[in-house]
N, C-alpha and C positions, 0 to 999 in steps of 0.2 A: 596856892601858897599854904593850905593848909595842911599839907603831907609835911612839910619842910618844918612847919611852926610847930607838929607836933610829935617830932623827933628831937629826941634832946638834943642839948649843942655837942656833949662827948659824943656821940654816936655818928654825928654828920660824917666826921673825919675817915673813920671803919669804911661807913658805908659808899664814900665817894672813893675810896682807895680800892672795894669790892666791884666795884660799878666801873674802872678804869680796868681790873683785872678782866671785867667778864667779856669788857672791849676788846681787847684788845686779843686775846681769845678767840672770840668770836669771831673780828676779822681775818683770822690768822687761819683758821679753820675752814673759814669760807673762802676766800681766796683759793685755796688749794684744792677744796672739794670741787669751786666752780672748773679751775682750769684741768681737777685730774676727768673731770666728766668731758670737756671741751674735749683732750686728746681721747677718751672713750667713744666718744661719737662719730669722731672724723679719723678713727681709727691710725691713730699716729703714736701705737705703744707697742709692746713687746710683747703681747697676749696675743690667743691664736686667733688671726680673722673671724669673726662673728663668732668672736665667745661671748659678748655683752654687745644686747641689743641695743637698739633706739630708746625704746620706754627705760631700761635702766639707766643707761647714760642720762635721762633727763630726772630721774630719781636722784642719780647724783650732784647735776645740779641746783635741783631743786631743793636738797638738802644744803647746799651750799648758798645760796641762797637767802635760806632759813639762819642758818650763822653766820651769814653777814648783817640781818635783821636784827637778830640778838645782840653782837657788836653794834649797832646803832641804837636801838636800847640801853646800851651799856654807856655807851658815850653820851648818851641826854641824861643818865642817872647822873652821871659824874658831872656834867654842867649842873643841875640841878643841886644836889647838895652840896657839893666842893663852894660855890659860887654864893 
């Protein structure tokens, strides 16, 4: 509680509306990286057979991933200060 007690009370507002954007974002980004890696892996796109390996399709997920973790981050910001 001491992050919260020592953010003013005008700023909570900012910051919880920055923290829902960065969710929302973040989900929005990951979802997409996760599933565009899925069809890169299991080769179900319109690129030429084995133009993108294994290792990068899981680069891709993994960055996907990665912005679904930040969207979660972003959604406990926004509980946190909105709250």
């Amino acid at each position: 509680m001491a992050l919260r007690n020592s953010v003013p009370k005008r700023l909570r507002g900012p910051i919880g509306f920055a923290s829902i954007i960065v969710a929302i974002l973040g989900i929005v980004v990951g979802y997409i990286f996760v599933m565009f890696g899925i069809t890169l892996y299991f080769d179900m796109n319109a690129l030429q057979k084995s133009a993108i390996t294994p290792t990068e399709s899981f680069i891709v997920i993994g960055t996907g991933l990665l912005s679904l973790l930040v969207g979660y981050v972003g959604w406990r910001g926004f509980n946190y200060f909105a709250y």
